[in-house]
N, C-alpha and C positions, 0 to 999 in steps of 0.2 A: 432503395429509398434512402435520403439522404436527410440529416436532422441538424438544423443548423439552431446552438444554442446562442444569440448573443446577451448582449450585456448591455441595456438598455441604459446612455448615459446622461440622457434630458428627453425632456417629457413638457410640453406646454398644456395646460389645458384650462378652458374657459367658461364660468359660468354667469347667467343671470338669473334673475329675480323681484318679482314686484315688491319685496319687504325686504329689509336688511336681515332680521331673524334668520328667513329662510336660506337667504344666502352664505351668509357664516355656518348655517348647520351644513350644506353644500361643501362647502370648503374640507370642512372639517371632519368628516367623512373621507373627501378625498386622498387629506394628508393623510389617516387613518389608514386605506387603503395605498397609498405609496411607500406608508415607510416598512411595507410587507415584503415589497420588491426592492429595497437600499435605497429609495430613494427621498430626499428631505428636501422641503421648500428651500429655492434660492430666492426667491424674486414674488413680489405680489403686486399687484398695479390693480386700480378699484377707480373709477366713475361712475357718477349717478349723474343719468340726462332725461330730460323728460318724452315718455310716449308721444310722437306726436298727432297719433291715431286716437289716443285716451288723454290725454293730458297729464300724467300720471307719470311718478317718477320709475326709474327703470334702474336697478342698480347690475352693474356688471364688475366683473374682476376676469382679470388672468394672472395665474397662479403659474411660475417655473418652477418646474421640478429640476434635480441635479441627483445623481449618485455620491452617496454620502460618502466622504471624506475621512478613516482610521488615520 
């Protein structure tokens, strides 16, 4: 058996949320959660459009992770 360790050097990952609150606590967990494994936000990109099943705004983000940089 064979154990291949690599080195994970970006990471994309994408959340939404019907409140902004919720969605920053999201986030913010997330970064929490990556900078355990070296890795810190490069990149954040956020739109809010509306449901068009509910009428109702939708907020979304994708957040690029990057291996931190010594």
């Amino acid at each position: 058996m064979m154990i291949h360790t690599y080195i994970i050097q970006d990471k994309v990952e994408f959340f939404e949320s019907t409140n902004l609150e919720s969605l920053e606590k999201q986030i913010a967990k997330k970064i929490e959660d990556n900078m355990a494994i070296m890795l810190q936000v490069h990149h954040v990109s956020h739109e809010v459009t509306l449901d068009p099943k509910t009428g109702k705004r939708l907020y979304t983000a994708v957040v690029h992770f990057k291996v931190k940089q010594s």
